[in-house]
Backbone as a chain_set.jsonl record, in Angstrom:
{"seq": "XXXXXXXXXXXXXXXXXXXXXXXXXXXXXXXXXXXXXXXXXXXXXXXXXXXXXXXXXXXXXXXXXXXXXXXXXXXXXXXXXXXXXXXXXXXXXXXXXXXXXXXXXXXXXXXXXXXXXXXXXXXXXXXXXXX", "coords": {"N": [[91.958, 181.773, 113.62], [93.94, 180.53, 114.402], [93.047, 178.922, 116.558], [91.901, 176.947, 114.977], [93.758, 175.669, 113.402], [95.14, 174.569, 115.505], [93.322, 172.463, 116.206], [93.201, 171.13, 114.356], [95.838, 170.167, 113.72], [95.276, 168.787, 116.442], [93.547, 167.024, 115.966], [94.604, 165.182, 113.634], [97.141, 164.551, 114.654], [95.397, 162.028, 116.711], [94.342, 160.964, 114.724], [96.76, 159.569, 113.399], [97.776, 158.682, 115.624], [95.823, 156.567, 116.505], [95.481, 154.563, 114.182], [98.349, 153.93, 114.38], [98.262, 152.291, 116.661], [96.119, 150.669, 115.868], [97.618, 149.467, 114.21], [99.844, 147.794, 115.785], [98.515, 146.183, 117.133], [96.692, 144.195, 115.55], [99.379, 143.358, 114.092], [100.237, 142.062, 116.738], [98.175, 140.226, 117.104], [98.39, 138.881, 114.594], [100.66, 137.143, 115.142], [99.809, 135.576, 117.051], [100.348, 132.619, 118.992], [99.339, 129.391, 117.721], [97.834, 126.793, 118.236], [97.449, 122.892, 117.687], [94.959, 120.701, 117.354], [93.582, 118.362, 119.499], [93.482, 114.853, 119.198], [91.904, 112.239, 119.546], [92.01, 108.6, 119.688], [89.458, 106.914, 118.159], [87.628, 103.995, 118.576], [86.862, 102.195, 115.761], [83.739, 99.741, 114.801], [83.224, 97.34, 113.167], [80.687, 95.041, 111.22], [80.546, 92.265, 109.596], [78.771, 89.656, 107.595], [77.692, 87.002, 106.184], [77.837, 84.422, 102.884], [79.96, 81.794, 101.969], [81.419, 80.008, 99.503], [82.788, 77.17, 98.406], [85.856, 77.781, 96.803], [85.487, 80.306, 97.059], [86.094, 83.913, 98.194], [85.687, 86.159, 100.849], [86.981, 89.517, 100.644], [88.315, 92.408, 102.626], [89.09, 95.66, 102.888], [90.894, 97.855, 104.046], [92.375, 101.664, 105.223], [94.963, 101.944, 107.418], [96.883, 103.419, 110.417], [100.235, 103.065, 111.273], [100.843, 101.192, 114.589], [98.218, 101.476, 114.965], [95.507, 99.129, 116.55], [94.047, 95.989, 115.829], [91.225, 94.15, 115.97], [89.543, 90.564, 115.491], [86.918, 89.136, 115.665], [84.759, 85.714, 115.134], [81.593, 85.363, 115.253], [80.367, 83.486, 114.468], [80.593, 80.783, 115.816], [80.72, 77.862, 115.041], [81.076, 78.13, 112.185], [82.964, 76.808, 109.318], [84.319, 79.121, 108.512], [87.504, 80.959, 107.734], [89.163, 83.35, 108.986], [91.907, 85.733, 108.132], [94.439, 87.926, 108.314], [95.701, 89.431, 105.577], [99.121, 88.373, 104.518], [100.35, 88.854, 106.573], [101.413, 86.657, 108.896], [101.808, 86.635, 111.388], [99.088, 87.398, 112.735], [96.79, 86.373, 114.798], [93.308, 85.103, 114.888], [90.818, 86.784, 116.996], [92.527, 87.98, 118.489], [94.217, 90.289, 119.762], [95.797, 92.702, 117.458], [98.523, 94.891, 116.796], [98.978, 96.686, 114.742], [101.72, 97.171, 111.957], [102.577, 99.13, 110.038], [101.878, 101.873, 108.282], [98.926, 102.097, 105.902], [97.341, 100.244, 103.543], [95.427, 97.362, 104.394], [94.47, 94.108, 103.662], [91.74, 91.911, 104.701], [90.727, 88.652, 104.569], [88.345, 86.449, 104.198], [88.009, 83.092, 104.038], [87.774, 78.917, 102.79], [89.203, 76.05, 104.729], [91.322, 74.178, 102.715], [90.694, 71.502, 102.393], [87.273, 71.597, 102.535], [86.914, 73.817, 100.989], [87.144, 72.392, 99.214], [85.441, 70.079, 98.164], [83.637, 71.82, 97.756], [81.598, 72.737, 99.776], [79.258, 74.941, 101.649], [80.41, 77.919, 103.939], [79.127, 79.706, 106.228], [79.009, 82.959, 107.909], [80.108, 85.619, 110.18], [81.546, 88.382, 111.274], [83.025, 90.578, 113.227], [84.994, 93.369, 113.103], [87.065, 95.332, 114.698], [89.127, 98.567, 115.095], [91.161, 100.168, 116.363]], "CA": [[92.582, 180.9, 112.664], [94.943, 179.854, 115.022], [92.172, 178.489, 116.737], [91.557, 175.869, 113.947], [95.253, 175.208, 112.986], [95.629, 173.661, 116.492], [92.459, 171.228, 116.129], [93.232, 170.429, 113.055], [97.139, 169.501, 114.241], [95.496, 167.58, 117.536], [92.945, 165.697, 114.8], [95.743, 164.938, 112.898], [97.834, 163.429, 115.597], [94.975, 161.478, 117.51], [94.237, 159.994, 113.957], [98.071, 159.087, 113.402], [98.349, 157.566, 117.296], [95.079, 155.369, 116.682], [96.094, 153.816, 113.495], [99.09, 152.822, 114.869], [97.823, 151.376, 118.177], [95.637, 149.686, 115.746], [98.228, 148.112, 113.311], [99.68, 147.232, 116.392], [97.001, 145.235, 117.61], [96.501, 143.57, 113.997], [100.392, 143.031, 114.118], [100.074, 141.258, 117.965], [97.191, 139.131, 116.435], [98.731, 138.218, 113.752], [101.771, 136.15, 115.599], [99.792, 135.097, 117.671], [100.742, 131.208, 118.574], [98.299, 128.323, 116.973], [98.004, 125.359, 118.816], [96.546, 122.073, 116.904], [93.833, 120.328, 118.241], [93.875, 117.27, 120.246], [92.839, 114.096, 118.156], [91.559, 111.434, 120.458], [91.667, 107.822, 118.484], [88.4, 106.185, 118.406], [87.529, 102.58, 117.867], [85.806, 102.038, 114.553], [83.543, 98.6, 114.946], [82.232, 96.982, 112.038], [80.571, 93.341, 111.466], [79.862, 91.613, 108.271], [78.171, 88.523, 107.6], [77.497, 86.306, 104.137], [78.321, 82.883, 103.212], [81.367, 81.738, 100.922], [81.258, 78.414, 98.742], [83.955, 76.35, 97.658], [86.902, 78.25, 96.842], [85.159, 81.456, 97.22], [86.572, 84.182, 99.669], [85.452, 87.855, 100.959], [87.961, 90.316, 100.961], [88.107, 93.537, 102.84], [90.164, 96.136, 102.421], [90.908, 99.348, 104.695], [93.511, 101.606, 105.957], [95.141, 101.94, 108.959], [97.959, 103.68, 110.389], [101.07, 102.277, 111.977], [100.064, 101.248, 116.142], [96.868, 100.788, 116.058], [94.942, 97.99, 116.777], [92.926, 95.465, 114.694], [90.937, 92.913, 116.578], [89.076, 90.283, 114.565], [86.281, 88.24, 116.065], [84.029, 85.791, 114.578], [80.829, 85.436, 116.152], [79.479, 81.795, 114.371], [81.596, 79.601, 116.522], [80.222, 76.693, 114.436], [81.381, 77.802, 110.43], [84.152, 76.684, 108.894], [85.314, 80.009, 107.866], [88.646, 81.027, 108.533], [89.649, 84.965, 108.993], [92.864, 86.047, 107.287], [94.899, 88.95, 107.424], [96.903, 88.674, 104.871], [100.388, 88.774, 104.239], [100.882, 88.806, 107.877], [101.413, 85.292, 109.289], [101.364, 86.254, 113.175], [97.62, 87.504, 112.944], [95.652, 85.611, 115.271], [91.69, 85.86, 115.205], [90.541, 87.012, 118.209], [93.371, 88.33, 119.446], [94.713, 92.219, 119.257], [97.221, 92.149, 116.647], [99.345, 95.982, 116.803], [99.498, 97.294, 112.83], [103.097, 97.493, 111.932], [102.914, 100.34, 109.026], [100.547, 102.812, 108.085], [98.858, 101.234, 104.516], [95.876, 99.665, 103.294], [95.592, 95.95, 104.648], [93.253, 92.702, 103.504], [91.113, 90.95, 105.927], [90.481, 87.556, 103.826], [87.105, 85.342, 104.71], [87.38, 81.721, 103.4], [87.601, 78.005, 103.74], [90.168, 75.554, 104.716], [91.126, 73.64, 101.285], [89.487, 70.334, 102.57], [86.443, 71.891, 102.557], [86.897, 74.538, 99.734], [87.85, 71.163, 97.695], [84.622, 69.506, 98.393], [82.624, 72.938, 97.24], [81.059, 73.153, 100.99], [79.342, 76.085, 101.758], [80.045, 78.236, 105.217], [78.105, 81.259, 106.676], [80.639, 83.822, 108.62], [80.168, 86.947, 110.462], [82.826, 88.577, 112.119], [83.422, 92.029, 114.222], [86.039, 94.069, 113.04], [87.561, 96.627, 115.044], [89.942, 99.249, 114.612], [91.861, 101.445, 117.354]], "C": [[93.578, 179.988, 113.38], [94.209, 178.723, 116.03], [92.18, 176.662, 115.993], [92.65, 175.273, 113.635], [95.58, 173.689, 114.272], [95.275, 172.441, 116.962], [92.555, 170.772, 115.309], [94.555, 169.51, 113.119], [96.477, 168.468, 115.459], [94.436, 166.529, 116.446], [93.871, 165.115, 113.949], [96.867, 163.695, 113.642], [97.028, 162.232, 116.322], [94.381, 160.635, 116.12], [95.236, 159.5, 113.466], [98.228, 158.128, 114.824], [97.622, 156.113, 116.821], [95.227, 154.522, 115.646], [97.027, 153.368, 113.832], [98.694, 151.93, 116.286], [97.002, 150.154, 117.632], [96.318, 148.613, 114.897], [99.147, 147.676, 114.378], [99.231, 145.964, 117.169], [97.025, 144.217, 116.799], [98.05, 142.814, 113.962], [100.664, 141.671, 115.889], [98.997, 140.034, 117.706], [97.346, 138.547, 115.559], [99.681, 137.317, 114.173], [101.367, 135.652, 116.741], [100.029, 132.927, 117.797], [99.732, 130.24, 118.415], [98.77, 127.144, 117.897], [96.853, 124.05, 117.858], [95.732, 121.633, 117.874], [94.034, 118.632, 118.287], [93.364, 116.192, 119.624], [92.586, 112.863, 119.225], [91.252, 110.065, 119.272], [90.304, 107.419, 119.11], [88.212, 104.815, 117.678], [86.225, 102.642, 116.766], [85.272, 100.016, 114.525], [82.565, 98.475, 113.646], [81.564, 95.24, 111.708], [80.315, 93.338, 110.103], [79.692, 89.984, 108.049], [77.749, 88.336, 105.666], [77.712, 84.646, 104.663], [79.18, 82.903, 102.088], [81.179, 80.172, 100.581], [82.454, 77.96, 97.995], [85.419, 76.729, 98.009], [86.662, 80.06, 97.019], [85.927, 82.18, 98.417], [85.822, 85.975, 99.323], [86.672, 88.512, 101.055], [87.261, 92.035, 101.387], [88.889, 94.127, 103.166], [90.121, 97.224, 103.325], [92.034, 99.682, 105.119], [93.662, 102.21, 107.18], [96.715, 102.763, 108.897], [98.639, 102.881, 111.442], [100.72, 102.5, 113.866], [99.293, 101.425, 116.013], [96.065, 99.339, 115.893], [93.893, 97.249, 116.33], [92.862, 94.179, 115.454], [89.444, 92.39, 115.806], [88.021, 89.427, 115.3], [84.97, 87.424, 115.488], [82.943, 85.21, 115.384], [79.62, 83.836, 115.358], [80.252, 81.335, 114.406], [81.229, 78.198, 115.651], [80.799, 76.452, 113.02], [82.288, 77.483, 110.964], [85.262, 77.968, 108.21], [86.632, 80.472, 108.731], [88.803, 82.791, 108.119], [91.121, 84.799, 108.872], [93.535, 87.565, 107.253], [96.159, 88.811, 106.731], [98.042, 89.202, 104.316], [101.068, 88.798, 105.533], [100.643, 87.573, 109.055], [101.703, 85.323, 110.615], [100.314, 86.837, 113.605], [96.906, 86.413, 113.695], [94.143, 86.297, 115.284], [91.787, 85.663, 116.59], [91.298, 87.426, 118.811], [93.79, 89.62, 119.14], [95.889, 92.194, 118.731], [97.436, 94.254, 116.682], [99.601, 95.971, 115.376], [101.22, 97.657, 112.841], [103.762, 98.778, 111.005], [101.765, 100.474, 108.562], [100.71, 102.272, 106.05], [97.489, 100.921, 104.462], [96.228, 98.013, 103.887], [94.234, 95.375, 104.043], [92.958, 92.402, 104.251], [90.693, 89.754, 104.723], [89.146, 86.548, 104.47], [87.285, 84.325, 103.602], [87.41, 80.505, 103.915], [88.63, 77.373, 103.82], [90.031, 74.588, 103.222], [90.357, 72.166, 101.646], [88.347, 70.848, 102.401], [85.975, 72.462, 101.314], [86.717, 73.112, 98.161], [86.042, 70.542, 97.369], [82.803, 70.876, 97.926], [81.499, 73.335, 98.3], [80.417, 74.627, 100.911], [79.268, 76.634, 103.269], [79.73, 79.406, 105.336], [79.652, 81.578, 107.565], [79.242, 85.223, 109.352], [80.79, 87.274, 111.346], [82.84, 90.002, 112.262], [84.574, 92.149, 114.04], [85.992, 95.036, 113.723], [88.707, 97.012, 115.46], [90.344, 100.529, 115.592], [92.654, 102.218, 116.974]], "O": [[93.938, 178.886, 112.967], [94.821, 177.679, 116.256], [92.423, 175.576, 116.519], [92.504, 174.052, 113.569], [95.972, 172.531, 114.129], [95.908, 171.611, 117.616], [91.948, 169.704, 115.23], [94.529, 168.35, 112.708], [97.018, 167.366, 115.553], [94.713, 165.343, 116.268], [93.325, 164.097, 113.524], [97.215, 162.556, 113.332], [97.768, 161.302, 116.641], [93.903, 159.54, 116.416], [94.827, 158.588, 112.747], [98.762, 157.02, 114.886], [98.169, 155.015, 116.714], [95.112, 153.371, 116.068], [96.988, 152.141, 113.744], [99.14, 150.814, 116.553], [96.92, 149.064, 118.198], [95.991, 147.434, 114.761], [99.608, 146.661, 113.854], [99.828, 144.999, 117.645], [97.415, 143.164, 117.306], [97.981, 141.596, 113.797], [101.257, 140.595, 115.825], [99.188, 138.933, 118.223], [96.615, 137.572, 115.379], [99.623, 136.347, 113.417], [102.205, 135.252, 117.55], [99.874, 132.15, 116.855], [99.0, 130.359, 119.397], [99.913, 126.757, 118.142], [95.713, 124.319, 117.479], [95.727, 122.041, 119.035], [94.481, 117.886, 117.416], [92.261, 116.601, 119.264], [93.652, 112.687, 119.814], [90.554, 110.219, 118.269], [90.042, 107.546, 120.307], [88.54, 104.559, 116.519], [85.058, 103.005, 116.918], [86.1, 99.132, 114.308], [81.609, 99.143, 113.253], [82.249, 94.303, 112.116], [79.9, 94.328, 109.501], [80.584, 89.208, 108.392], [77.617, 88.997, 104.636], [77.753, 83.995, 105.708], [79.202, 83.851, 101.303], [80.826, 79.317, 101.393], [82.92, 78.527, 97.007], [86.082, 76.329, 98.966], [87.58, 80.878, 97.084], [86.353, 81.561, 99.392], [85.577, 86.639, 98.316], [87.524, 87.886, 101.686], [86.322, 92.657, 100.89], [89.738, 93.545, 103.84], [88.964, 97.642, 103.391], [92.865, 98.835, 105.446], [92.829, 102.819, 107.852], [97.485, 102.822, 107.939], [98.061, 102.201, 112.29], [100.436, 103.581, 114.382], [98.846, 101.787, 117.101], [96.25, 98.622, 114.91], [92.773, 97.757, 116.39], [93.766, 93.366, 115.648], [88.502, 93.133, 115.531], [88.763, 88.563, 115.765], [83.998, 88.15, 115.282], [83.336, 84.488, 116.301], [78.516, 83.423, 115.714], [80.958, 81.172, 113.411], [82.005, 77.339, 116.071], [81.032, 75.343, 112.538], [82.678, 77.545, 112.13], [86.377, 77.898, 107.693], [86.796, 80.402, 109.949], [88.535, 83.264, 107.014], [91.645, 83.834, 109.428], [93.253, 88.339, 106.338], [97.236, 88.318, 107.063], [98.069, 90.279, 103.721], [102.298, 88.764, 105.582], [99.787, 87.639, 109.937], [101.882, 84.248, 111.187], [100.261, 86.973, 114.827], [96.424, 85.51, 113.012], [93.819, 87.455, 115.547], [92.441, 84.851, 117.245], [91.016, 87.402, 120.009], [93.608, 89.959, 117.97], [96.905, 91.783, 119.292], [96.39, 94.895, 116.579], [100.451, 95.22, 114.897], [101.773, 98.344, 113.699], [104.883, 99.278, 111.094], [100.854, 99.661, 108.406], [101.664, 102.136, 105.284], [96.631, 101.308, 105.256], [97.372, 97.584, 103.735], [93.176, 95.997, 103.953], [93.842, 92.421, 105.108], [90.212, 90.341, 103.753], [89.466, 85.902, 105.468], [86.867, 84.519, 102.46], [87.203, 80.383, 105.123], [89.46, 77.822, 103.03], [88.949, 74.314, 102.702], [89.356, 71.883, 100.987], [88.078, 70.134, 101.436], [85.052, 72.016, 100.632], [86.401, 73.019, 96.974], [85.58, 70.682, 96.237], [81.582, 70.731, 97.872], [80.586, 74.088, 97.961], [80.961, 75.468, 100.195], [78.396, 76.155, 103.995], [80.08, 80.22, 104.481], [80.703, 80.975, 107.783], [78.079, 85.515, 109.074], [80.757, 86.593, 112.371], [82.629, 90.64, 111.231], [85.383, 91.374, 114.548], [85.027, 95.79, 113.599], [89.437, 96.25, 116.094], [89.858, 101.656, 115.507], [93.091, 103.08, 117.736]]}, "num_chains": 1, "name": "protein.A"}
């Protein structure tokens, strides 16, 4: 009997040790430290093409966050359309304009009012992209 008492006391203890070794474990895994993951920007390129008449205009709309980079190019050197972003009067086309606040912005496609006046119509297509 004494026999049994003493396996029954070391089963007893060697299932008391390993539960704790394992909340332990569970407790060391649980704090362990999280690191985020690395976000690499990528340029988003987009083109769109149409034509606009008179006073007509395209608008396009997307957002962006503050620093990054919106370069506008239009690729029929010949229309009369004019690219627009608007509200922001040191946008040059073709040139890499730096976003100043994270938001939605306009890109504007139309014509100069001589033209618009006269109900002209010009073809466009222009390469947007977005760093």
């Amino acid at each position: 009997m004494s026999r049994l008492k003493s396996i029954l006391a070391v089963s007893i203890i060697a299932t008391f040790l390993a539960a704790c070794n394992s909340d332990e474990q569970a407790t060391h895994t649980q704090s362990a430290k999280t690191t985020q993951p690395v976000v690499q920007s990528v340029a988003l390129t987009h083109t769109y093409s149409g034509e606009i008449t008179g006073y007509e205009m395209k608008k396009i709309t997307f957002m962006a966050e503050k620093g990054q980079v919106l370069t506008v190019n239009s690729l029929l050197k010949e229309s009369n359309a004019q690219v627009v972003l608007y509200g922001y009067d040191d946008f040059l086309e073709e040139e890499a304009y730096t976003l100043p606040a994270t938001g939605e912005y306009e890109i504007r496609i139309l014509q100069p009012r001589n033209f618009a006046r006269k109900g002209s119509t010009a073809k466009y297509k222009v390469e947007i992209t977005l760093k």
